[in-house]
C-alpha positions, -999 to +999 in steps of 0.1 A: -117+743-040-143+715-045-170+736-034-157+764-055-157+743-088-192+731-084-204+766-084-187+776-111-187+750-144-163+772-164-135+762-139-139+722-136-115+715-159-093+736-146-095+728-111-100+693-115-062+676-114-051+698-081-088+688-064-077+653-069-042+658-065-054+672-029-075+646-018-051+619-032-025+638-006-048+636+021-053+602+021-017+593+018-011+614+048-039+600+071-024+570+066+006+575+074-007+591+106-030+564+110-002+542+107+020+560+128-001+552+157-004+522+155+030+518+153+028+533+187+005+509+204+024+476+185+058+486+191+061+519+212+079+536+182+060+567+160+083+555+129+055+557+100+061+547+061+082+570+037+065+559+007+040+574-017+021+541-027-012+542-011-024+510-021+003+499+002-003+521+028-036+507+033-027+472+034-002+482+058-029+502+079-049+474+077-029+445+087-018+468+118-055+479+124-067+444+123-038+438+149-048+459+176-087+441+174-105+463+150-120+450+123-121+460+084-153+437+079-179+461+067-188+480+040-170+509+044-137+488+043-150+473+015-156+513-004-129+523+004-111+493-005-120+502-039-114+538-038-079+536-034-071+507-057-086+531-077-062+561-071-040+536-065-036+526-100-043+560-118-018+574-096+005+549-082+034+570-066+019+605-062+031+618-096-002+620-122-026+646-107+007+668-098+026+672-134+008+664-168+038+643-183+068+616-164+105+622-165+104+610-204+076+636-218+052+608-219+017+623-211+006+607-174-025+630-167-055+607-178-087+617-162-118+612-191-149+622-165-148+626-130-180+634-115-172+665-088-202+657-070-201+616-063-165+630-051-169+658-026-197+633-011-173+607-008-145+625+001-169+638+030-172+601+038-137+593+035-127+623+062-153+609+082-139+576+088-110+590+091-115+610+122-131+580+139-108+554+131-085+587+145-101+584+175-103+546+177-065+545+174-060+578+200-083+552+222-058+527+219-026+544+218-042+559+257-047+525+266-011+512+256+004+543+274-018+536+307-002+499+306+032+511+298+030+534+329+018+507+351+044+482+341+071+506+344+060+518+377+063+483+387+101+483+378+110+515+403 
């Protein structure tokens, strides 16, 4: 849909709110995956968060991330940091790239400018770090498995 608006100008505005609406969703959801196992490797459970706010989603993700070694010192942290405080307070609970007024018929769609092509590269970015954080937390979620086995072998 990104892709599809770049190519074709007339549509932008059109396409805009459910491009950002999308990617919005799909960091809210690799968090909560994300999340999820870590939860796993912490406290053998695959609960993950119910909620919609993904400013605390990923303070959650990384207080727990921080838990299992990794750290959230460089600068991708530190983008990304301000990416979603920046979603996070245009559209706190999921609700302002999805309808264009709240429950009272107050008008909650506020975009000015948004420049598609700063935000397929960093949503690009932002699905890459993804995947290997991913695979950092697969890594670990193996690891806590292979040491649950052990100790329970032990047991019988």
């Amino acid at each position: 849909m990104l892709d599809h608006a770049l190519e074709e100008p007339r549509r932008r505005d059109f396409l805009v709110y459910p491009i950002v609406f999308l990617i919005r969703h799909y960091i809210e959801l690799r968090l909560k995956e994300l999340i999820q196992g870590l939860n796993y490797c912490q406290q053998q459970t695959r609960d993950f968060p119910t909620g919609h706010n993904i400013v605390n989603l990923w303070n959650d993700f990384k207080i727990k991330y921080q838990s299992v070694g990794e750290s959230i010192a460089d600068d991708r942290f530190k983008a990304m940091d301000n990416l979603i405080n920046e979603l996070g307070n245009t559209d706190p609970i999921s609700m302002s790239f999805r309808y264009p007024v709240d429950k009272d018929g107050n008008r909650i769609q506020k975009l000015e400018k948004v420049n598609l092509t700063e935000l397929r590269e960093t949503f690009i970015r932002v699905s890459y770090m993804f995947d290997g954080i991913s695979m950092q937390i697969a890594h670990h979620v193996d690891i806590t498995e292979g040491l649950l086995g052990e100790m329970y072998a032990n047991y019988y």
